[in-house]
C-alpha positions as CSV (number, residue, x, y, z in Angstrom):
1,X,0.0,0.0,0.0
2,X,2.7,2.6,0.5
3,X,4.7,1.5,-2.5
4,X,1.4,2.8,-4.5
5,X,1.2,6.2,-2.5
6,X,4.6,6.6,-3.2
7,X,4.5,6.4,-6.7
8,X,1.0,8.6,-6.8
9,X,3.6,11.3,-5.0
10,X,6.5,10.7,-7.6
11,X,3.9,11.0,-10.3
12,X,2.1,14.4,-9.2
13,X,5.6,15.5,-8.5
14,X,7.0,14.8,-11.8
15,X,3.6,16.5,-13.6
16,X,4.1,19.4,-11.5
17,X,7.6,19.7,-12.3
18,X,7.0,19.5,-16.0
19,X,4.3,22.0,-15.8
20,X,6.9,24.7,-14.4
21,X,9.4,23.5,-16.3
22,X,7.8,23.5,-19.9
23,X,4.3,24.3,-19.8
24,X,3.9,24.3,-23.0
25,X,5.1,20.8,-23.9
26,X,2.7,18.7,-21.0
27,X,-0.1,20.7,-22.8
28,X,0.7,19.4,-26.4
29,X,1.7,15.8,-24.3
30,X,-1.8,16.1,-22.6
31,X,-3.7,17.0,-26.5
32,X,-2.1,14.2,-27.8
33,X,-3.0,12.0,-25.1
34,X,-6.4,13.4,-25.2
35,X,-6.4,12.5,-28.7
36,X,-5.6,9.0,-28.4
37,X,-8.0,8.3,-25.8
38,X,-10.8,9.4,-27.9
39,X,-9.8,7.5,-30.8
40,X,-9.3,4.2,-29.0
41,X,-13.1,4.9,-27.5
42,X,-14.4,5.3,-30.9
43,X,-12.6,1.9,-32.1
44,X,-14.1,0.4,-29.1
45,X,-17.5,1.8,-29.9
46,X,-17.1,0.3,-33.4
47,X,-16.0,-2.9,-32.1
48,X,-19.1,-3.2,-29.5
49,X,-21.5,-2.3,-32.3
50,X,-20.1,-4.7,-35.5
51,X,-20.1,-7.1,-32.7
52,X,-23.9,-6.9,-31.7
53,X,-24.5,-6.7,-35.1
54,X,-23.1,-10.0,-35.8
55,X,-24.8,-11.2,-33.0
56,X,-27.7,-10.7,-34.9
């Protein structure tokens, strides 16, 4: 249980770092990831619905 606090500390740390650091850069790291997220949800989505659909 601590090992996981730690590395929740280390993490927010290191992100708040970054955003003093290069602001710029975890904004444009943070789109992207954005970015990806929504596209795997969309392939997902598809997935979900060509598989009900074959269910049919």
């Amino acid at each position: 249980m601590n090992a996981k606090k730690a590395v929740l500390v280390l993490v927010v740390v290191l992100l708040a770092f970054w955003m003093f650091t290069d602001p710029d850069g975890l904004a444009r790291a943070a789109g992207a990831a954005a970015g990806k997220a929504w596209q795997l949800a969309q392939q997902l989505l598809t997935a979900i619905v060509d598989f009900v659909g074959a269910l049919t």
